[in-house]
C-alpha positions as CSV (number, residue, x, y, z in Angstrom):
1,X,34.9,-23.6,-26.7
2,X,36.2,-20.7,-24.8
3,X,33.1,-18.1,-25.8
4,X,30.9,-21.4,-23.9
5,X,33.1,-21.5,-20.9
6,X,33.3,-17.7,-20.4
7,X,29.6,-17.7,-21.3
8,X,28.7,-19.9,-18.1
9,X,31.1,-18.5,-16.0
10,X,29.0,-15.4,-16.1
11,X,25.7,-16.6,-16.0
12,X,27.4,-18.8,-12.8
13,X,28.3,-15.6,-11.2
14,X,25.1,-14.2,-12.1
15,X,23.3,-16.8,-10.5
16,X,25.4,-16.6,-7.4
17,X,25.3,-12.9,-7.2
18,X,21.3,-12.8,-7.1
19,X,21.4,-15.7,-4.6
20,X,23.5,-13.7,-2.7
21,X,21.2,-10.3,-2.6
22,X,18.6,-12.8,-1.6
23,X,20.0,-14.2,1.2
24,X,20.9,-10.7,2.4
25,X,16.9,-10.0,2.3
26,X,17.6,-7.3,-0.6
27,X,14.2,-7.2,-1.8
28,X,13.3,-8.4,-5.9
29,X,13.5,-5.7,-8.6
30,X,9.8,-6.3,-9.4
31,X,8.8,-6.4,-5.6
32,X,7.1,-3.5,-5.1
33,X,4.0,-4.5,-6.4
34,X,3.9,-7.6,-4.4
35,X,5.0,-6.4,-1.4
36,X,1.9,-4.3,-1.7
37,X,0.0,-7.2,-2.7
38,X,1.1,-9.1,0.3
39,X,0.5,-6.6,3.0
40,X,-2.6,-6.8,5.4
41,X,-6.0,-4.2,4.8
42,X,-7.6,-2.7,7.4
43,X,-11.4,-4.1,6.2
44,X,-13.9,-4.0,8.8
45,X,-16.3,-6.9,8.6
46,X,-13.9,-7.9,4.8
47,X,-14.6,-4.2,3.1
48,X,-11.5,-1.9,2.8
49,X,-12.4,1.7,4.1
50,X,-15.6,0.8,5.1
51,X,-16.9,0.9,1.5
52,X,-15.8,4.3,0.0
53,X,-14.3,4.6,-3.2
54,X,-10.6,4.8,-3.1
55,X,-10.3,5.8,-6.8
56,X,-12.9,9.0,-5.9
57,X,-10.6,10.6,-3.8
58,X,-8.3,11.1,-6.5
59,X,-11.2,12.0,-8.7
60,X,-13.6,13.7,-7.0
61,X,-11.4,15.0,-4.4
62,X,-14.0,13.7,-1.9
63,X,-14.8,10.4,0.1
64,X,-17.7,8.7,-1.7
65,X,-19.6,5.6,-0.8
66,X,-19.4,2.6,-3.4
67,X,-21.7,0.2,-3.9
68,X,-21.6,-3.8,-3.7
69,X,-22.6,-3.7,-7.6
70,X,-19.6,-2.1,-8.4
71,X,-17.0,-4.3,-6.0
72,X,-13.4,-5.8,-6.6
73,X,-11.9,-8.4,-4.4
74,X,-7.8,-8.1,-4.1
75,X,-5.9,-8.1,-1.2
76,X,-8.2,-9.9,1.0
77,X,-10.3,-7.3,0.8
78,X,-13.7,-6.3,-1.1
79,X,-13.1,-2.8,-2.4
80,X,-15.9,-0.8,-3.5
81,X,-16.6,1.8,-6.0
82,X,-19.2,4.6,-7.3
83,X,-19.4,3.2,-10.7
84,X,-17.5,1.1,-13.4
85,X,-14.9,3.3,-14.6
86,X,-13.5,3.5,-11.0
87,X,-13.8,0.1,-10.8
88,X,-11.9,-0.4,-13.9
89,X,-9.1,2.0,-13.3
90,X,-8.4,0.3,-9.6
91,X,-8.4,-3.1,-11.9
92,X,-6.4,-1.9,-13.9
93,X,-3.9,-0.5,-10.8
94,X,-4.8,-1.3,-7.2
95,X,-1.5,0.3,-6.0
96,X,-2.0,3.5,-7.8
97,X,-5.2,3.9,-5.6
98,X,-5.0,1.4,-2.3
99,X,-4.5,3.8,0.8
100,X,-1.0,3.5,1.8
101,X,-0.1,0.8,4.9
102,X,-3.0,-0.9,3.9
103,X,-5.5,1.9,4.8
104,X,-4.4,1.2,8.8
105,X,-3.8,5.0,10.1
106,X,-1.2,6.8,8.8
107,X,-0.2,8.4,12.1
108,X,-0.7,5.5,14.3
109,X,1.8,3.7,11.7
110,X,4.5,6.2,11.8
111,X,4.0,7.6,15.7
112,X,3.2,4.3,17.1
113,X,4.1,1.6,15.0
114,X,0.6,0.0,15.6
115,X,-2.3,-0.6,13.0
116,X,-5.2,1.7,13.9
117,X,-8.8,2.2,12.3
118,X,-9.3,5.1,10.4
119,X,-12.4,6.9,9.3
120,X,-12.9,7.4,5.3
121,X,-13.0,11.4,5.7
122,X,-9.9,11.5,7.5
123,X,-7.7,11.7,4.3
124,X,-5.1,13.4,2.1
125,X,-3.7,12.9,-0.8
126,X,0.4,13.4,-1.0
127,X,2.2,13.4,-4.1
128,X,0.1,10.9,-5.7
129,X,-0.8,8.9,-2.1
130,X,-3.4,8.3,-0.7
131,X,-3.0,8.7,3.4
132,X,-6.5,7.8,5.8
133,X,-6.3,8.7,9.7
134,X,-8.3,7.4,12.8
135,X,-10.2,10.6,13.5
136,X,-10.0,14.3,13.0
137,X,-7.9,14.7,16.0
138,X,-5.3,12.6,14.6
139,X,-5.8,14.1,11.4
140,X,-4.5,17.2,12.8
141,X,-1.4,16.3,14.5
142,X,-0.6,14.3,11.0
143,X,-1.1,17.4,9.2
144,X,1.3,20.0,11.6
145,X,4.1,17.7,10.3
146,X,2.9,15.5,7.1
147,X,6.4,14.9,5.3
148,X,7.8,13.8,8.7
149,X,5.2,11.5,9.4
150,X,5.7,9.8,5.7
151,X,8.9,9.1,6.5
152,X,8.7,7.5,9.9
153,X,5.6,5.9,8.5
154,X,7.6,4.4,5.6
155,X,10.6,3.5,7.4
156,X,8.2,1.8,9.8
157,X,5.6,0.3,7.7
158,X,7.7,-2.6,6.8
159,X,9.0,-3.3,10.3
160,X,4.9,-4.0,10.8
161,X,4.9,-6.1,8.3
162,X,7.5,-8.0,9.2
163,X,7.2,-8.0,13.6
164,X,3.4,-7.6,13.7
165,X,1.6,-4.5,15.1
């Protein structure tokens, strides 16, 4: 009797404990993913980066147009790929590949706070990232102080989210 009483006196405090960390807008363990899943995508006209491949950048080390034939809706968004195995592998994993804040310009998002176009050749990979800029002017600036820029973008990105841009 008292293994059943201490037994739902934790899960109780358990219960109250997670209820708490969601009232104080501590976000799930598992919410990465939907976060990401949740957040908008810069798709002109309902196609994310105007139709280039986002696992090619990582593969090729080069924008490359996809191809309606080879498309994948998620997001809200119509990606597009080269050819079935990049197709597959963003299946498989959009976040490993999706531009970061949504493939919105990664120095509007941390200079401005503001969701900008970008251009597909105005990219670079960071420690596994995928980052896409308006034009090669603001590619530039980006690049004289990259880390700095991923942080204020980060620390911004979900203020966006949240208040708009």
């Amino acid at each position: 009797m008292v293994n059943i009483t201490r037994r739902r006196g934790v899960i109780a405090v358990a219960v109250l404990g997670l209820g708490a960390l969601a009232a104080l807008g501590v976000p799930h363990l598992d919410g990465g993913f939907e976060e990401l899943a949740a957040a908008p995508v810069y798709a002109p006209e309902g196609v994310a980066i105007r139709g280039t491949d986002p696992v090619a950048y990582f593969t090729d080390g080069r924008a490359v147009p996809g191809t309606q034939a080879h498309s994948f809706e998620w997001n809200g968004a119509t990606w597009q790929f080269a050819n079935a195995e990049n197709r597959a592998a963003f299946a498989e994993d959009p976040a490993r590949f999706a531009p970061q804040y949504g493939g919105f310009c990664a120095w509007a998002v941390a200079e401005k706070g503001k969701l900008y176009s970008t251009q597909p050749g105005n990219w670079k990979i960071v420690d596994g990232k995928l980052y896409l800029n308006y034009n090669d002017d603001i590619q530039s600036l980006w690049q004289e102080d990259i880390p700095g820029f991923i942080a204020r973008g980060d620390e911004r990105w979900p203020e966006i989210l949240r208040d708009g841009a």
